[in-house]
N, C-alpha and C positions, 0 to 999 in steps of 0.2 A: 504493500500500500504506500501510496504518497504520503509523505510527511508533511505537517504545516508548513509553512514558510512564517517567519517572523516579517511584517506587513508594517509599512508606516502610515499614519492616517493624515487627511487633509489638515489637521488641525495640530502635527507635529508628534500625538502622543502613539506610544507604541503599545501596541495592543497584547491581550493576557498572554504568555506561552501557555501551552496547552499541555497535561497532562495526560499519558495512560498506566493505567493499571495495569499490571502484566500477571497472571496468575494461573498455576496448573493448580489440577483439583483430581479425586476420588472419593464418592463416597463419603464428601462432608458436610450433610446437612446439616449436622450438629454446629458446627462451627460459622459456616460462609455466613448465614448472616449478620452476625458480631462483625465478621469483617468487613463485607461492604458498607452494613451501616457506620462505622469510624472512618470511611473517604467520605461521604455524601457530603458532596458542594466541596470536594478536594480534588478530584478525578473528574476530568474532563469527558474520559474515556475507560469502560473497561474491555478488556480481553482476556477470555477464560479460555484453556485448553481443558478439557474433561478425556482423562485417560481409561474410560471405561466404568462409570457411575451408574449403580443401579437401586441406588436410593432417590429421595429430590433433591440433589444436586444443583442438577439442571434445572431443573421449575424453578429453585432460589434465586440463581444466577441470572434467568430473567424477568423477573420480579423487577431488578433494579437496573435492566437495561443493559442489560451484559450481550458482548460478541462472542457467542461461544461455537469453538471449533473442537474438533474431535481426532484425538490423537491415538494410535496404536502402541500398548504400552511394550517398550523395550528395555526395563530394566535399564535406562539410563534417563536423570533427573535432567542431565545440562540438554539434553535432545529433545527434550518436550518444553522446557521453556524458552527453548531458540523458539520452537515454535509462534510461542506468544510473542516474542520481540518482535517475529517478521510481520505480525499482524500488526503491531500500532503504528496507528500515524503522528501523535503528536511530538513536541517538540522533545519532552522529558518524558523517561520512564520511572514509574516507582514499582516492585516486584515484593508482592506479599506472597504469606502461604496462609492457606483457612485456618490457621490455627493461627493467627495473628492478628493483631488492631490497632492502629494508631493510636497513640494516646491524645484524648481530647481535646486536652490544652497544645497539643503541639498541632493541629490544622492547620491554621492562620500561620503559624511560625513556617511549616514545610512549605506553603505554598511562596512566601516572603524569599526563599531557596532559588527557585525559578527564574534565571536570569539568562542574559544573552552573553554576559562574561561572568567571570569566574571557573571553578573546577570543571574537571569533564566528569565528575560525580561527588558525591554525598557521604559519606559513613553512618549509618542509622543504628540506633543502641537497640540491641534485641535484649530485650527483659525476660528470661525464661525463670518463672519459680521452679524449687526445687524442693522436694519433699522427702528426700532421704538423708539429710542430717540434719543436726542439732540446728532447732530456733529456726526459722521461715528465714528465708533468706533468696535471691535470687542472683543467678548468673547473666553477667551481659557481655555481647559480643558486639563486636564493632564491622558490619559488613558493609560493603558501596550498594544501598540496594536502591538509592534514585541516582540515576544517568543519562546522559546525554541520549536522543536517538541517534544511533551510528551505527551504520549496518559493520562496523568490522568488530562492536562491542558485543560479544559473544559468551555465554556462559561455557565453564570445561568441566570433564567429571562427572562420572555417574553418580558420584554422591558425594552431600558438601562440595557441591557445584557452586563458582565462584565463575564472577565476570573480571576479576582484578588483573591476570594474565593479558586478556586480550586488552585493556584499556593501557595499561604499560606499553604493549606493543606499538600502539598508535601514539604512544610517547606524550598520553592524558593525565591531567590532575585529579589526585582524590582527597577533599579536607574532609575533618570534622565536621557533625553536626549536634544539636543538641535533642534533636528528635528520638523522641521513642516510642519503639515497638512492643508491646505486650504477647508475647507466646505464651501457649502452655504445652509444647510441645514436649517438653521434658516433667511434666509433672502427674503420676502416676492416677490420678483422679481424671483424667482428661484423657490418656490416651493407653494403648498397651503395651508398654515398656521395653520388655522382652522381644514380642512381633516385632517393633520397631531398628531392636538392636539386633535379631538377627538379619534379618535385611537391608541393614547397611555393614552387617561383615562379609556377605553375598555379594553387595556389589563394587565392596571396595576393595574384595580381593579381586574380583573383573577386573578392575581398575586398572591393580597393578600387575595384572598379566599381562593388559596393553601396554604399559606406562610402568616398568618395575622402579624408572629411576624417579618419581613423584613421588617429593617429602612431603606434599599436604597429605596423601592420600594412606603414607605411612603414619604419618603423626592422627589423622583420624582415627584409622585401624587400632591402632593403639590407646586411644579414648575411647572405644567399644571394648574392644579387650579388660579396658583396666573396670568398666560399669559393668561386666559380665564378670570379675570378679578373677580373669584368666590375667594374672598378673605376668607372670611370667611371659607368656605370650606381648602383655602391652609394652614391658619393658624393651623386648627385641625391638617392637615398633618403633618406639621414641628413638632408640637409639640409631636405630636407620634412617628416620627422618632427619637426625643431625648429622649421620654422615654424609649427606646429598648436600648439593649446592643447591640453592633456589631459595632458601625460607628466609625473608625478612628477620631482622634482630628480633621484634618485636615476639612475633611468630616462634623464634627461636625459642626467645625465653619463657614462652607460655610451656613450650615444649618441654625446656630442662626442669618446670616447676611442674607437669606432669609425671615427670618421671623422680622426681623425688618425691612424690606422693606416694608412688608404685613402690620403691626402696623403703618408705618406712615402713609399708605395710611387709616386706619382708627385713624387717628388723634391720637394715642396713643403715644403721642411722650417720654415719657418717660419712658417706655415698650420697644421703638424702641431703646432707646439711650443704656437704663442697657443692650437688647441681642449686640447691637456690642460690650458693653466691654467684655459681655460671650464670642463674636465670638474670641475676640483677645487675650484672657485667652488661648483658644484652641489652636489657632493657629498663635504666632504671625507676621509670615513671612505675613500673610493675608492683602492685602492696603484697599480692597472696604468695609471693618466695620468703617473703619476712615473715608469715604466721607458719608457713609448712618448715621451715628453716628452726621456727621457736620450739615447733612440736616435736623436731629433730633431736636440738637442744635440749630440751628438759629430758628425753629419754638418755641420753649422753650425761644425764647431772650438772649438767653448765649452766646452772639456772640464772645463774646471771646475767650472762648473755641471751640466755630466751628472753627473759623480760627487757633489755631492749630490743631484740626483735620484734615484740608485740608494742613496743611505742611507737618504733618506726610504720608497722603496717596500720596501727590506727589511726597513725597523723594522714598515712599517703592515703587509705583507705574515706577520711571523712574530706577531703577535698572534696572546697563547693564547688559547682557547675554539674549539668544534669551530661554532659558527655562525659566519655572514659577517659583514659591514657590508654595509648593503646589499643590492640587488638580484642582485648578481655579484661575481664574485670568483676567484681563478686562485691554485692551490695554488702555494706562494714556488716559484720557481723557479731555486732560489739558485745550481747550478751558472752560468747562463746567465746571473745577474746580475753573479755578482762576475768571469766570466769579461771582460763588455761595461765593467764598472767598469776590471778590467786593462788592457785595450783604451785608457780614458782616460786612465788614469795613466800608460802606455807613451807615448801621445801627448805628454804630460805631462813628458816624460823621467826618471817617478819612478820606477824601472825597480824597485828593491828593494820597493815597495808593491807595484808590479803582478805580478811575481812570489808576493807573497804570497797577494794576489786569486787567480792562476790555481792554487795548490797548494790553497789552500782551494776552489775549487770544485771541483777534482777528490780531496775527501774528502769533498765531500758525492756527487758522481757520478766513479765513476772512469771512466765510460764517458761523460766532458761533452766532446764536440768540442773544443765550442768552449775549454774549458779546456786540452788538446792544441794546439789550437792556437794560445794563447797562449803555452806553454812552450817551440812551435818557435821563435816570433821570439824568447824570452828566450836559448836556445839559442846561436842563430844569433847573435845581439848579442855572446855570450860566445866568440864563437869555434868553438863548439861541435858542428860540420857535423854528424858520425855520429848526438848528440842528435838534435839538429834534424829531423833528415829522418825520424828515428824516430819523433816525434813527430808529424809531418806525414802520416805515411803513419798512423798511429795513427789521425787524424782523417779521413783518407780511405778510411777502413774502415767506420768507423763512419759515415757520412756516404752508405755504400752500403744502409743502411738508413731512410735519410730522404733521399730527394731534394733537397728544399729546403735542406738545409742545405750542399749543394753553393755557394751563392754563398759561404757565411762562405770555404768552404775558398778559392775565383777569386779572394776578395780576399787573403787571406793571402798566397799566391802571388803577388798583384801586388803586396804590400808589399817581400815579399823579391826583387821583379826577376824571377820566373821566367815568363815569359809565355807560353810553350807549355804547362803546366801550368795557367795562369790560364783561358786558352782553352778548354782541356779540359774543367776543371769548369765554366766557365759554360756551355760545352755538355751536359753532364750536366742540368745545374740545367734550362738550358729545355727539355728535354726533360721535365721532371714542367710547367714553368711555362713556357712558349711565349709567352706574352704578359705578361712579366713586364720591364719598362721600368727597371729595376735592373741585372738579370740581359744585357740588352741593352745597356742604355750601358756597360757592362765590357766585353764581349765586343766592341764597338767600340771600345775602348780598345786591347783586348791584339791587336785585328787591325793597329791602325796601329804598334804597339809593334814587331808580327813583319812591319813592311815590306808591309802588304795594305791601302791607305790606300782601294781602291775597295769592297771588300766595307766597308768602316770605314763608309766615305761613305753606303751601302747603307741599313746600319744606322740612320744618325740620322736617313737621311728619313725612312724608316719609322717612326721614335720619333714627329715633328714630326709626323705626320699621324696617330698612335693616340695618343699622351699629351704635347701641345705642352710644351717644358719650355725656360727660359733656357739653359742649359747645352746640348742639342743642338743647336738654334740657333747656340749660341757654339761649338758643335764644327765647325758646317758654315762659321761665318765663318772659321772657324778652317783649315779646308780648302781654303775659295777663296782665303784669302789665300796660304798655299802654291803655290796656282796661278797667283799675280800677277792673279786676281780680284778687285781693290781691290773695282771696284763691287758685283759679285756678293757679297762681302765686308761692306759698307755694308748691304747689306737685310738679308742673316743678321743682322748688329751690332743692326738697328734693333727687329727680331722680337724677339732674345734680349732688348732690353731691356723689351719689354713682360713680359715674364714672370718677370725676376730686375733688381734695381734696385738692389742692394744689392755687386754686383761690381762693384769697379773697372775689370778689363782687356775690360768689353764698352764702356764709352765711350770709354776708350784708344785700342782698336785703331778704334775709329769714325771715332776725330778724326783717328788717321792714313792710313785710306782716304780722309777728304773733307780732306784737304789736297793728298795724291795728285792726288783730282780740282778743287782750283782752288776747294772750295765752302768759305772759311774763316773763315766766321763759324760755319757750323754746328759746324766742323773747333773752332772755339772756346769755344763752347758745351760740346761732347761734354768735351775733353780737360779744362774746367774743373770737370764732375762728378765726370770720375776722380778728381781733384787734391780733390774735396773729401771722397770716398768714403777718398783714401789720400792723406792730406797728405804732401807730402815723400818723395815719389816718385820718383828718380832719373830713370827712362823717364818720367814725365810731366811735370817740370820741363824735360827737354831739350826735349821736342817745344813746350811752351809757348813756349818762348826760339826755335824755327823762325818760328812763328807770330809772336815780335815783329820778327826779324829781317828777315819779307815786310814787316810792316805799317810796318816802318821806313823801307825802301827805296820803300814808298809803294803797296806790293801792295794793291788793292781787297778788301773783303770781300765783293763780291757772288758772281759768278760765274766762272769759266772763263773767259779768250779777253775778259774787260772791258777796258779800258783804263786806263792810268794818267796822271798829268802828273806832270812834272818838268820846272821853271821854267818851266811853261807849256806844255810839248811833250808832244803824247799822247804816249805807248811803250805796246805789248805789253805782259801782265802778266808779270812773271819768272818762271821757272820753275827754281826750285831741286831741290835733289834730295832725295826724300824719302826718308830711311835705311831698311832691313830693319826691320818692327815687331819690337823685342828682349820677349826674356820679361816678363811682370811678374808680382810676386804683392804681392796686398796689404798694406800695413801696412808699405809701403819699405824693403821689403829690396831688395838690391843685385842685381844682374845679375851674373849668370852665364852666356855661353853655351856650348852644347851640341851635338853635331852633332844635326842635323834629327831625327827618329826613324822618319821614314817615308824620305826621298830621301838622307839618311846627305853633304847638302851642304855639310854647317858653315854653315846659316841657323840662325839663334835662331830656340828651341822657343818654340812658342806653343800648344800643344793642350792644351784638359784634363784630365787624366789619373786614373786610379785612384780612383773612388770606394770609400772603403772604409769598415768599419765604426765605423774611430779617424777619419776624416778625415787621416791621416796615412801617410805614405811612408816605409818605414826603410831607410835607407842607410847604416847605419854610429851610432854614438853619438859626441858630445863627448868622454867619457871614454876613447873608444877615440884618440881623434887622428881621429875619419873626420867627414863632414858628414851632416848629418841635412835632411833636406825638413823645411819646416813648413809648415804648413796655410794654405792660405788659409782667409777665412771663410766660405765656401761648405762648406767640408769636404776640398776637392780639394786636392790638389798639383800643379801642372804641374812636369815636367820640366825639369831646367834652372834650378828655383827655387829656390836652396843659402844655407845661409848658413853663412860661414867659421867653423872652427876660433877659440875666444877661448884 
């Protein structure tokens, strides 16, 4: 079709540009009308493609005057909305989908857009709610979705199809706008989730059997992967879309902050932390690399640095103006931030900030879990059972309407000791998330906690062989040595340290299985890394002083069953006796021990315990006269790892 021509009048003034509408459709009764009624008196013009509707679709569509053509569905999005571009005539295109609306107040501003100079397109905020995590909150995207008409502007891609390639091509501008779009395309009340997400891994793997070297289409794939919960799988994704040329910084950085989301979820917390500061290299208008970076952080016990990460993302986050930075962006989320800030400052023992943190996020949501459930441990600190548990059940209410936020509640409970409770909700939680490697190293926690050390055991192989992590590893060495498993003991130790390097008690307890077994150079090696991971070690300074004490009496460093001399006379190697491996936590704090928590022996505790979202154990405060757990730098606590009353 012919496009307007911009007309001057006898009287000098130049007449409206004319808008079209550009829009494919299926099967959206439900929807198209919200949307055409939010253009009415904005759209000069529409044009519907109907890819096979056998609902009223079509009756809707012309209701309000719509040009509707009918297109042969092929499994590709960018092929059915050429279509609708080839149909309009007017000057400017704007491209909805039925599951969207202009917001009201912005009519008069998009059409004020509409000019004869300026960009060769638009950027429009897509507002999508989100309903599976904590606190109502929504995601916005930044697309070019009003454009010039140019027949060489073309959409690519069968899914998350984008016009931005071809407009570069023609060597076009795209600014900001402050318009926004309301979708509910991603919110599970509105549409079918699953259907949805299998059929964009359908065609964005077509995609990339056409196109293998397309890092949008990677980086997409990868955001289906990581909402289907196939982590591993999304992580390949992300990382292939950064190794491809093409992706905008900005692009980039959404990308390295997806994939540090993918990394904590498999425990890889300092993988997660180094991609948000890549994410904020790229781009640093970007606020959600500062909250995923915090959440990193407090698992690592760096709680100090989390909490300025969560000042940063709330300053970048509450910036005025209704447009983004950026390509994305996530409406502040402020109950859940200052709720995870309270979280560090409670780690922190700054109990009087973190208390203010959780009062203030539940004035901006009075219905914030996780703010509930920071007031239960402040509660509980004060003495305050009745509070406490009011509070707790508060968040275990509210928590029956989001699934996922079931683990915040597993960990809470395992802060406060309760571990039939902890169990409970982490059973809750995988039943929405079944293969959720968070959710399962808890639940293998609070099983060996409640004396069920075989289901425990259960657990971590299963972890080891779906998402290999140091930690389950160090939980299974951690098992057989329970078992008097030195060796079985020694392979777990040597696994866990391929994948976390950074704990002291996995070369610890290493060096004290290969001394068990007679191999004491290794036995020497191992225990000299702890000692330098934790100087001034107590546990590791004795076992050191074992080791001189062989090599004194003239014990060989090779093997088991070698031989020795003494003034010339073979002997057998000695065999001293190698003590119970006692607790350790990093950073030389002193021993404490504890009866067992699984066999109730009076052996020193050595198992992992309690991932939580502070990295910390509350047992009582300073203030109170009680001892408080403090974190190793992993984020964990073990049991058994106290430091006295000053």
């Amino acid at each position: 079709m012919k496009r307007n021509k911009q007309k001057g009048t006898s009287s000098g003034v130049t007449r409206r540009l004319a808008l079209s509408l550009c829009m494919i459709v299926k099967n959206e009764e439900a929807n198209l009308g919200r949307c055409l009624e939010s253009v009415k008196g904005v759209a000069d013009e529409i044009i519907i493609v109907d890819t096979g509707s056998t609902d009223r679709t079509v009756g809707i569509a012309r209701q309000y005057g719509a040009k509707i053509f009918s297109h042969q569905w092929n499994e590709d999005f960018a092929a059915a909305r050429n279509v609708s571009l080839q149909s309009a005539a007017s000057d400017w295109i704007l491209v909805l989908d039925a599951d969207e609306a202009l917001a009201e107040e912005d009519q008069g501003r998009l059409r004020a857009l509409l000019r004869q100079d300026g960009p060769t397109a638009y950027l429009l905020n897509i507002v999508s709610p989100v309903n599976d995590r904590r606190s109502s909150h929504a995601v916005i995207n930044a697309f070019p979705r009003l454009f010039r008409n140019h027949p060489e502007i073309r959409f690519e891609g069968r899914c998350h199809e984008q016009v931005s390639p071809s407009i570069a091509r023609i060597g076009g501008t795209v600014s900001p706008s402050e318009i926004r779009v309301h979708h509910r395309g991603y919110h599970g009340l509105w549409v079918d989730l699953p259907a949805k997400r299998q059929r964009n891994i359908r065609l964005l793997s077509k995609q990339l059997v056409d196109h293998p070297d397309d890092p949008s289409a990677h980086f997409h794939l990868g955001e289906v992967y990581a909402l289907e919960g196939r982590i591993g799988e999304a992580i390949a994704s992300y990382r292939a879309a950064l190794s491809l040329p093409g992706l905008p910084p900005a692009n980039r950085s959404v990308t390295r902050r997806s994939l540090a989301s993918c990394l904590l979820n498999r425990q890889r917390y300092e993988e997660s932390w180094q991609e948000c500061g890549l994410a904020l290299k790229e781009d640093p208008r970007y606020a959600m690399p500062h909250l995923t970076g915090a959440i990193a952080l407090g698992k690592l016990g760096r709680f100090e640095t989390a909490v300025e990460q969560i000042d940063l993302y709330l300053a970048k986050a509450n910036r005025k103006g209704r447009s983004i930075q950026g390509v994305l962006a996530h409406e502040p989320n402020q109950a859940y931030a200052l709720s995870f800030k309270g979280n560090c400052l409670f780690a922190l023992r700054e109990v009087d900030r973190a208390l203010d943190c959780y009062r203030t996020a539940l004035s901006f949501d009075q219905d914030s879990p996780d703010g509930h459930l920071g007031m239960g441990k402040i509660h509980r600190l004060q003495g305050q059972a009745q509070e406490a548990a009011a509070a707790l059940e508060k968040a275990a209410t509210l928590f029956e309407q989001m699934p996922h936020g079931y683990l915040a509640l597993a960990e809470t409970y395992a802060e406060l000791g309760r571990w039939s409770e902890t169990l409970a909700a982490c059973e809750q939680f995988l039943q929405a998330c079944p293969e959720d490697t968070g959710g399962l190293d808890l639940q293998a926690q609070a099983l060996l906690k409640l004396g069920r050390p075989a289901e425990a055991e259960a657990i971590y192989r299963r972890l080891v062989n779906q998402a290999p992590s140091g930690m389950a590893y160090f939980a299974l060495a951690c098992l057989a040595d329970t078992h008097g498993d030195r060796p079985g003991a020694a392979v777990f130790c040597r696994k866990a340290w391929e994948f976390e390097q950074t704990d002291a008690r996995i070369p610890f307890l290493l060096g004290c299985c290969l001394i068990e077994a007679g191999e004491y150079r290794e036995a020497l090696a191992a225990l000299l890394e702890a000692e330098r991971l934790a100087p001034g070690t107590p546990e590791i300074t004795e076992r050191l002083k074992l080791l001189g004490r062989l090599l004194k009496v003239g014990a060989p460093l090779a093997a088991p069953g070698a031989e020795r001399e003494v003034h010339g006379t073979p002997h057998p190697a000695p065999r001293i006796a190698n003590p119970p491996v006692p607790p350790l936590c990093k950073g030389g704090v002193g021993v404490f021990r504890t009866p067992h928590p699984v066999l109730g022996t009076g052996m020193p505790v050595r198992l992992p315990v309690c991932r939580t979202p502070t990295g910390y154990t509350q047992t009582g405060h300073p203030a109170g006269g009680h001892k408080a757990a403090l974190p190793c730098a992993d984020g964990r606590s073990p049991p058994g790892c106290r430091i006295a009353e000053r």
